[in-house]
DOGUPA-642674 format. One record per atom (N, C-alpha, C): residue number from 0; residue in three letters; x, y, z negated. Coordinates in Angstrom, 2 decimals. Layout:
<nodes>
> num / residu / px / py / pz
> NUM / ALA / X / Y / Z .
...
</nodes>
This chain:
<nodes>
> num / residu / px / py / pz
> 0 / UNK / 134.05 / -46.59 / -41.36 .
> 0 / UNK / 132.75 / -45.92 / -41.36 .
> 0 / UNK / 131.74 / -46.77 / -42.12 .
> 1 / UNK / 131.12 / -46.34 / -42.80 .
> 1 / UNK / 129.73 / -46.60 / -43.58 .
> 1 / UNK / 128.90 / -46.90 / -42.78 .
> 2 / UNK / 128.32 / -47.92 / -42.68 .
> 2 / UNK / 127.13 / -47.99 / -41.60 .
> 2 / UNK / 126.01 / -49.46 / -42.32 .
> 3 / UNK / 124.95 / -48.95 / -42.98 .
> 3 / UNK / 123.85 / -49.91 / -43.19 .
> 3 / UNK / 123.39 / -50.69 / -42.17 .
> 4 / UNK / 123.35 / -52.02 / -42.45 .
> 4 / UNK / 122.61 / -52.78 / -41.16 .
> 4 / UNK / 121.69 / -53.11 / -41.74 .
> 5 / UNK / 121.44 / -54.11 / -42.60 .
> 5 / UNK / 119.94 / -54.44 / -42.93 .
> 5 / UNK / 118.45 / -53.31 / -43.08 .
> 6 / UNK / 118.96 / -52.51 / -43.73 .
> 6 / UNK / 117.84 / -51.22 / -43.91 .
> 6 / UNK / 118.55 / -50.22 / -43.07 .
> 7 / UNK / 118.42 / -49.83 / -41.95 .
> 7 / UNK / 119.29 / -49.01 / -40.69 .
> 7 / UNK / 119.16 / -47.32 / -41.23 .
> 8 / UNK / 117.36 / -47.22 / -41.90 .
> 8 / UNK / 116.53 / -46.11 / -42.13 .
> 8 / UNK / 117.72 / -45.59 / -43.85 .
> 9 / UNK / 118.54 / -46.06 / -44.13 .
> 9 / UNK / 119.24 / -45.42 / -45.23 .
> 9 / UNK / 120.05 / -44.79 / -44.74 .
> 10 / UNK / 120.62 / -45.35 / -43.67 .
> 10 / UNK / 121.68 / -44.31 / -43.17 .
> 10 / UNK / 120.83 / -42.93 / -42.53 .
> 11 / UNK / 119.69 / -42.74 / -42.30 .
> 11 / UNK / 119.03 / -41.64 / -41.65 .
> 11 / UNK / 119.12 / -40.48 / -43.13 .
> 12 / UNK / 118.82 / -41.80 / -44.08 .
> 12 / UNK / 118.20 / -41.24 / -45.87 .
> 12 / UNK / 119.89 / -40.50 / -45.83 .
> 13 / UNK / 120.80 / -40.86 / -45.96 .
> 13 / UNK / 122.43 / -40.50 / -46.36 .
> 13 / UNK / 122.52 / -39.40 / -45.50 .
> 14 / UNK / 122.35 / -39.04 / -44.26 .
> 14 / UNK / 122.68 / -38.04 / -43.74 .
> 14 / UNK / 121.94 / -37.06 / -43.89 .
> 15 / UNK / 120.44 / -37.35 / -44.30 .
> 15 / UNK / 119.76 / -36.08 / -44.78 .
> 15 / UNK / 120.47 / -35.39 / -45.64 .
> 16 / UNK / 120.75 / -36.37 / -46.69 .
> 16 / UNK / 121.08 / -35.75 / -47.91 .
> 16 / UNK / 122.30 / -35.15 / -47.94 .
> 17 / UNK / 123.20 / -35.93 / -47.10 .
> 17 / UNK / 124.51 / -34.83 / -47.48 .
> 17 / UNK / 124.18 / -33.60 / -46.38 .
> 18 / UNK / 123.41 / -33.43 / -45.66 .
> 18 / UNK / 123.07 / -32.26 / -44.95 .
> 18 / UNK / 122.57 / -31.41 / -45.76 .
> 19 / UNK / 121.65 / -31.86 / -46.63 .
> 19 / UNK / 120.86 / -31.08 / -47.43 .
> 19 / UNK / 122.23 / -30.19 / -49.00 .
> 20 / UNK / 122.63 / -31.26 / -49.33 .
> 20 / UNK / 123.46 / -30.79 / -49.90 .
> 20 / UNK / 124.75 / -30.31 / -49.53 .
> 21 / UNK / 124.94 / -30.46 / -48.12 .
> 21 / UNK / 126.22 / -29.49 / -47.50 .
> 21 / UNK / 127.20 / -30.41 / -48.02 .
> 22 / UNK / 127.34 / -31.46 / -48.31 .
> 22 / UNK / 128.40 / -32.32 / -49.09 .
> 22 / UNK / 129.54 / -32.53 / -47.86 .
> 23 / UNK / 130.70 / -31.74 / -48.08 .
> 23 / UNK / 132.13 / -32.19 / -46.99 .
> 23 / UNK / 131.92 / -33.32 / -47.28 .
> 24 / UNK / 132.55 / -33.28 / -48.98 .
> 24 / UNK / 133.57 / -34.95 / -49.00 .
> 24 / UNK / 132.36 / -35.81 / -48.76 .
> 25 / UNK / 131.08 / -36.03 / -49.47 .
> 25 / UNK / 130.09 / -37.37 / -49.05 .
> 25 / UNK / 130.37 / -37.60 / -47.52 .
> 26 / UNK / 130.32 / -36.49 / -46.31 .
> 26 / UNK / 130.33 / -36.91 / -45.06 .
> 26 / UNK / 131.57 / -37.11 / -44.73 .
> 27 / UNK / 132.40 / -36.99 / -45.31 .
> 27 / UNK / 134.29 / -37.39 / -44.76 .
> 27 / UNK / 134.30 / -39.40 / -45.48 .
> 28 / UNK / 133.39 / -39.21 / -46.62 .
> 28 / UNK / 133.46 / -40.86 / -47.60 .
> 28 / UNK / 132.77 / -41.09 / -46.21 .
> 29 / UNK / 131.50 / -41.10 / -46.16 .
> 29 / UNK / 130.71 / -41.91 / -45.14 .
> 29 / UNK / 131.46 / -42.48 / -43.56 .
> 30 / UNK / 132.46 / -41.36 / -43.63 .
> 30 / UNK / 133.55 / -41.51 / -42.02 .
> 30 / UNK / 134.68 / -42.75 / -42.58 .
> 31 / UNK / 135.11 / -42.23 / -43.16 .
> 31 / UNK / 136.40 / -43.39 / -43.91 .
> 31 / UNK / 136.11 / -44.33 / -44.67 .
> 32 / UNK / 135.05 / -44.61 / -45.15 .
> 32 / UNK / 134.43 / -45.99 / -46.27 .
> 32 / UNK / 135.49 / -45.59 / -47.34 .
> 33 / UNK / 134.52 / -46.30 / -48.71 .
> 33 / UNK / 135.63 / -46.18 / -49.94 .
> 33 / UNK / 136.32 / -47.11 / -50.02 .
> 34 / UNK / 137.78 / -46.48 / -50.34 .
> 34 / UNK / 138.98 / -47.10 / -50.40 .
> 34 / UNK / 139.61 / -46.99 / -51.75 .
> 35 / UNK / 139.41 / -46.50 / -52.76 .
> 35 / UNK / 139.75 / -46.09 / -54.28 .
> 35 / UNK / 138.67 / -46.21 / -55.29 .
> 36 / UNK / 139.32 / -46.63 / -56.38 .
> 36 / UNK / 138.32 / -46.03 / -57.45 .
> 36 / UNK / 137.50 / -44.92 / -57.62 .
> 37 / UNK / 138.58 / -43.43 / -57.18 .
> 37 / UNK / 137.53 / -42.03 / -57.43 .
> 37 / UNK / 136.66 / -41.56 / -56.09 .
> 38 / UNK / 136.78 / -42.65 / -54.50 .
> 38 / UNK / 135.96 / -42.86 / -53.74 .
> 38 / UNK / 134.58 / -43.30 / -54.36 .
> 39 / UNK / 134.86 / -44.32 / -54.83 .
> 39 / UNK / 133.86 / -45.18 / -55.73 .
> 39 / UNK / 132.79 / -44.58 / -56.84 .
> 40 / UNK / 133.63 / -43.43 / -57.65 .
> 40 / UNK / 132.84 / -42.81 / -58.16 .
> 40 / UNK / 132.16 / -41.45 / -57.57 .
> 41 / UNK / 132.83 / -40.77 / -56.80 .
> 41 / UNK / 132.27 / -39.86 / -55.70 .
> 41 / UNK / 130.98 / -40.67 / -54.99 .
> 42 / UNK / 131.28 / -41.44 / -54.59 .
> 42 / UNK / 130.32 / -41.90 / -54.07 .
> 42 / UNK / 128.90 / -42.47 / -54.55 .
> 43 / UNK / 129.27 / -43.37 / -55.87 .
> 43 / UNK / 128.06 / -43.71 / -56.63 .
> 43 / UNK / 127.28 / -42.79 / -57.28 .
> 44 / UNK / 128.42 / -41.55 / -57.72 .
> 44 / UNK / 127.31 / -40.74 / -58.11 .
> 44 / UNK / 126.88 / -39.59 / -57.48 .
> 45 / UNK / 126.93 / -39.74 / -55.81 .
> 45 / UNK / 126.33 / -38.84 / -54.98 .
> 45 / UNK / 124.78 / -39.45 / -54.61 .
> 46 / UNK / 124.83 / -41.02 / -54.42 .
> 46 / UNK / 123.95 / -41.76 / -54.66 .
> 46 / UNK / 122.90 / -41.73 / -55.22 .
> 47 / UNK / 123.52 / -41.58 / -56.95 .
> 47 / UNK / 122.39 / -41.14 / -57.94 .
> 47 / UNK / 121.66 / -39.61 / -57.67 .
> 48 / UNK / 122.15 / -38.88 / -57.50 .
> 48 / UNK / 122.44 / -37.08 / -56.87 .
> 48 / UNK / 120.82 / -37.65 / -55.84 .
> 49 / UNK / 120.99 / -38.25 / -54.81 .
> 49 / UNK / 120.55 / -38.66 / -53.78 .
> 49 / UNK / 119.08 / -39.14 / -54.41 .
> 50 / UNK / 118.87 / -40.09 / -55.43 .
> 50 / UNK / 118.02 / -40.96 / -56.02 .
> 50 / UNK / 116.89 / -39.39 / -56.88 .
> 51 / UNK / 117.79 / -38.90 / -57.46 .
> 51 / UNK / 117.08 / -37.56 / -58.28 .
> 51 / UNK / 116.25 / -36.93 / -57.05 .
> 52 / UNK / 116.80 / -36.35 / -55.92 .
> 52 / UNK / 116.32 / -35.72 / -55.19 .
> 52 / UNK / 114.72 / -36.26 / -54.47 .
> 53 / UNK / 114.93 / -37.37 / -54.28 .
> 53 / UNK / 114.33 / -38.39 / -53.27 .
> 53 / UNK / 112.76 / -37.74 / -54.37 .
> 54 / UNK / 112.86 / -38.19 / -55.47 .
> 54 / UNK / 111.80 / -38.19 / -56.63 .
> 54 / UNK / 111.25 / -36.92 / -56.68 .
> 55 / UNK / 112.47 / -35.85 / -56.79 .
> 55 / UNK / 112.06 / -34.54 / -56.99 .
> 55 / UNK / 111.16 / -34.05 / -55.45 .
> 56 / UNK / 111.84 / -34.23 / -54.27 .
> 56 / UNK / 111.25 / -33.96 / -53.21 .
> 56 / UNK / 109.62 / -35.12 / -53.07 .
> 57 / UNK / 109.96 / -36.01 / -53.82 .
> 57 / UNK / 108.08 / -36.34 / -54.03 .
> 57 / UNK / 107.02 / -35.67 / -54.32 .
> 58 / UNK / 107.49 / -35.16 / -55.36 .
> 58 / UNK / 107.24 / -34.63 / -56.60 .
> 58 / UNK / 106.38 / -33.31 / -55.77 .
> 59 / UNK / 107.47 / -33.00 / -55.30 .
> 59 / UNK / 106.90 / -31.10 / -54.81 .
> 59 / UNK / 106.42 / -31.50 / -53.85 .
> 60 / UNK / 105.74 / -32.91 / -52.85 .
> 60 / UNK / 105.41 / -32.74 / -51.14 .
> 60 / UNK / 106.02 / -32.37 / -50.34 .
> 61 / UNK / 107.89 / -32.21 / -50.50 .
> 61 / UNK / 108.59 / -31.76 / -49.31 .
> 61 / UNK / 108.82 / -33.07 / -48.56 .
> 62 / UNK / 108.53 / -33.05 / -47.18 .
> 62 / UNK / 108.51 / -33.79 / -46.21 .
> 62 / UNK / 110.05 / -33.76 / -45.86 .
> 63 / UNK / 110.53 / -35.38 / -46.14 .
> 63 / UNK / 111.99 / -35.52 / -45.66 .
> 63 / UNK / 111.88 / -36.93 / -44.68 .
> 64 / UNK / 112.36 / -36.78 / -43.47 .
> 64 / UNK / 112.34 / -38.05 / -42.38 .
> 64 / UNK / 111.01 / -38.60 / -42.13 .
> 65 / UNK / 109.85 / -37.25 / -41.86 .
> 65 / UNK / 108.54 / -37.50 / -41.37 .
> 65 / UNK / 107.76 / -37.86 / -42.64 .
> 66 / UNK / 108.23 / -38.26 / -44.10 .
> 66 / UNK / 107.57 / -38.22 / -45.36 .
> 66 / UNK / 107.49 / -37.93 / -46.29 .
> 67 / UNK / 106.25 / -37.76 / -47.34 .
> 67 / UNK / 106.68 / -37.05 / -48.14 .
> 67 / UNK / 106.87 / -37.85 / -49.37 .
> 68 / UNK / 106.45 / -39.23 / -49.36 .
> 68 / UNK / 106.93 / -39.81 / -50.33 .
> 68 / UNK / 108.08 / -40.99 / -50.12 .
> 69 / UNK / 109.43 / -40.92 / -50.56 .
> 69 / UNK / 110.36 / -41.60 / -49.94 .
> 69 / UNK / 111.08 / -42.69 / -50.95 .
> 70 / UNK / 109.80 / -42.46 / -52.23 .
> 70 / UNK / 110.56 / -43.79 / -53.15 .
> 70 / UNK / 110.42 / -45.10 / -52.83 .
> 71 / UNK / 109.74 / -45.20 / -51.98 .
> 71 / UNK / 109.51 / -46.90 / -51.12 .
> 71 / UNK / 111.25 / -47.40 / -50.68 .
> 72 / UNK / 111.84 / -46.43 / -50.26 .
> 72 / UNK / 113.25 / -46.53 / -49.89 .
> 72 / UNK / 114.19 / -47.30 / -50.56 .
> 73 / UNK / 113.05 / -46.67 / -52.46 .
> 73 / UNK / 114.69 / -47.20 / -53.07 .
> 73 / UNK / 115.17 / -48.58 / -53.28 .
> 74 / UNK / 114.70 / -49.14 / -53.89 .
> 74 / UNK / 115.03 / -50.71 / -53.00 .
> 74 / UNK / 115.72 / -51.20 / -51.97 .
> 75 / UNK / 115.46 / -50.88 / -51.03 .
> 75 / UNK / 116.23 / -50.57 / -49.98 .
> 75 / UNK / 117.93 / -50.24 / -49.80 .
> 76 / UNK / 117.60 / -48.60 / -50.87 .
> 76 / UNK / 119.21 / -48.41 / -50.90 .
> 76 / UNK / 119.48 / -48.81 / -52.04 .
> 77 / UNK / 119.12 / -49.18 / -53.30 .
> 77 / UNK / 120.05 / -50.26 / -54.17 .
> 77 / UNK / 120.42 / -51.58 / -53.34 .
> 78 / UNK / 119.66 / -51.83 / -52.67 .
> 78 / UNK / 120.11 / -53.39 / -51.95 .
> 78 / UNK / 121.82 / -52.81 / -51.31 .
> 79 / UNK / 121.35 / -52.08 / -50.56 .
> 79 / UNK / 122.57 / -51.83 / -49.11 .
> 79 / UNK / 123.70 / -50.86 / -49.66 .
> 80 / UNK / 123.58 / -50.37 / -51.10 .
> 80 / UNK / 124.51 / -49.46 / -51.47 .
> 80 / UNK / 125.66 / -50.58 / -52.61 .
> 81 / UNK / 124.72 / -51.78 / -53.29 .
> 81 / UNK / 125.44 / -52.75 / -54.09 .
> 81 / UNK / 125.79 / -53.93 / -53.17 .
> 82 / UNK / 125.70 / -53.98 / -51.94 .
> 82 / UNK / 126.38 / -54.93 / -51.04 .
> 82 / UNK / 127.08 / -54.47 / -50.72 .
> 83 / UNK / 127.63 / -52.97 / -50.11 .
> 83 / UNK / 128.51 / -52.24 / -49.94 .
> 83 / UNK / 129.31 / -52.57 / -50.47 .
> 84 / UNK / 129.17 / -51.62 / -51.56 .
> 84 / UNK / 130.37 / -51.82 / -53.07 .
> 84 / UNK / 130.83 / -53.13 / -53.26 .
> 85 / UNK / 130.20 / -54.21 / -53.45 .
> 85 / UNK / 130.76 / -55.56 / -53.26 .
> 85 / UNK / 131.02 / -55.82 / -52.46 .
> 86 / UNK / 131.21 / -55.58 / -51.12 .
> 86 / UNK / 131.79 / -55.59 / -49.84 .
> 86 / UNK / 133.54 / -55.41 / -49.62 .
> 87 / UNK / 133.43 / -53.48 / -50.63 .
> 87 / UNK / 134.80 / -52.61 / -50.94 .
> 87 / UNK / 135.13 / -53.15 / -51.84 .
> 88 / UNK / 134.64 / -53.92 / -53.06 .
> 88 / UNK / 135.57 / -54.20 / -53.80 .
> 88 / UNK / 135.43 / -52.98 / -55.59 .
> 89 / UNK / 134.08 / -52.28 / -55.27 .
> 89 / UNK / 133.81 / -51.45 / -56.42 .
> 89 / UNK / 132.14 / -51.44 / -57.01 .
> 90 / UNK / 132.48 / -52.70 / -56.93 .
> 90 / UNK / 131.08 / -52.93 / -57.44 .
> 90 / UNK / 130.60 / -52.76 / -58.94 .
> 91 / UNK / 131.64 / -53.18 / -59.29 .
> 91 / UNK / 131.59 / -52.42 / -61.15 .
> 91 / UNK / 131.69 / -51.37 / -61.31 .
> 92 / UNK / 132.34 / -50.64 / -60.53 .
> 92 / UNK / 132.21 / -48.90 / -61.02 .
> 92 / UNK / 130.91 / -48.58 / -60.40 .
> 93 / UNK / 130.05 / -49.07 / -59.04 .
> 93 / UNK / 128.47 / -49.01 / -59.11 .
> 93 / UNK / 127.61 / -48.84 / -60.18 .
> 94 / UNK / 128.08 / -50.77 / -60.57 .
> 94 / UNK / 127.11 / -50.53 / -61.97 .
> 94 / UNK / 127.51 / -49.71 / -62.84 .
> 95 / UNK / 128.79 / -49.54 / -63.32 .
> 95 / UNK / 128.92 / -48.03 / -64.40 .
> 95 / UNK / 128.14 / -46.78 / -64.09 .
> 96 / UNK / 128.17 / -46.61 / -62.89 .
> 96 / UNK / 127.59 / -45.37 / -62.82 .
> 96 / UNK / 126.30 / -45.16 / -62.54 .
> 97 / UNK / 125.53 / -46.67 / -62.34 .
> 97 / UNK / 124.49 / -46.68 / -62.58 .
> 97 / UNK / 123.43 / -46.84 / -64.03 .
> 98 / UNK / 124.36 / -47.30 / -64.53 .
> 98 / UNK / 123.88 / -47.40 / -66.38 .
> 98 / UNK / 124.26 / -46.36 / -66.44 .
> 99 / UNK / 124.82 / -45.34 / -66.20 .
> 99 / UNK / 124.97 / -44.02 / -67.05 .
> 99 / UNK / 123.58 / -43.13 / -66.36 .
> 100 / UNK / 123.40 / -43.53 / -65.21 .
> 100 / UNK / 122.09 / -42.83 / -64.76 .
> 100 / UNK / 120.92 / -43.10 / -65.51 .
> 101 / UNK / 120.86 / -44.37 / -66.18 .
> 101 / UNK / 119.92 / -45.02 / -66.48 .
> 101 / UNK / 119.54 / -44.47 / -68.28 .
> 102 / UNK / 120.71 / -44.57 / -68.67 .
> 102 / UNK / 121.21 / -44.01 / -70.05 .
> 102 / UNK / 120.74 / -42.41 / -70.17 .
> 103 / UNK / 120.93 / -41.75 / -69.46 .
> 103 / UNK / 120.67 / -40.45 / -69.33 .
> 103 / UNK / 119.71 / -39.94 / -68.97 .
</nodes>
């Protein structure tokens, strides 16, 4: 199981979102932790998925976890999402899929 300790409030952020997006597999990854490469990329780029939204739901004033602005977070979950990954062992496919966010 996936479980943030240092920033506790990301894991509240992760379950919004795969609620919001109805995501099976994100909530089956979050039960089983990543164990593969295409875990790794499922996952990093549900993340980014996650990062778009956060901005967009600024953007419009939709109130998500009592606020409406939730980019203070991100910090937060780059910290606890690249300790993860270096935790599992996919920390380079992180950063890949974070330069392609970045790139794009």
């Amino acid at each position: 199981m996936i479980k943030f300790e240092r920033y506790s409030h990301i894991n509240d952020l992760c379950e919004h979102y795969i609620k919001a997006f109805d995501d099976e597999v994100m909530a089956k990854l979050m039960e089983s932790g990543v164990t593969s490469e295409d875990d790794a990329i499922v996952f990093s780029t549900f993340v980014w998925k996650m990062v778009e939204q956060i901005n967009e739901d600024e953007e419009n004033g939709n109130i998500v976890l009592g606020g409406a602005d939730n980019t203070e977070m991100l910090p937060d979950l780059n910290y606890e999402i690249s300790q993860y990954m270096k935790q599992v062992g996919f920390h380079s496919t992180w950063e890949r899929i974070s330069r392609s966010n970045f790139s794009s």
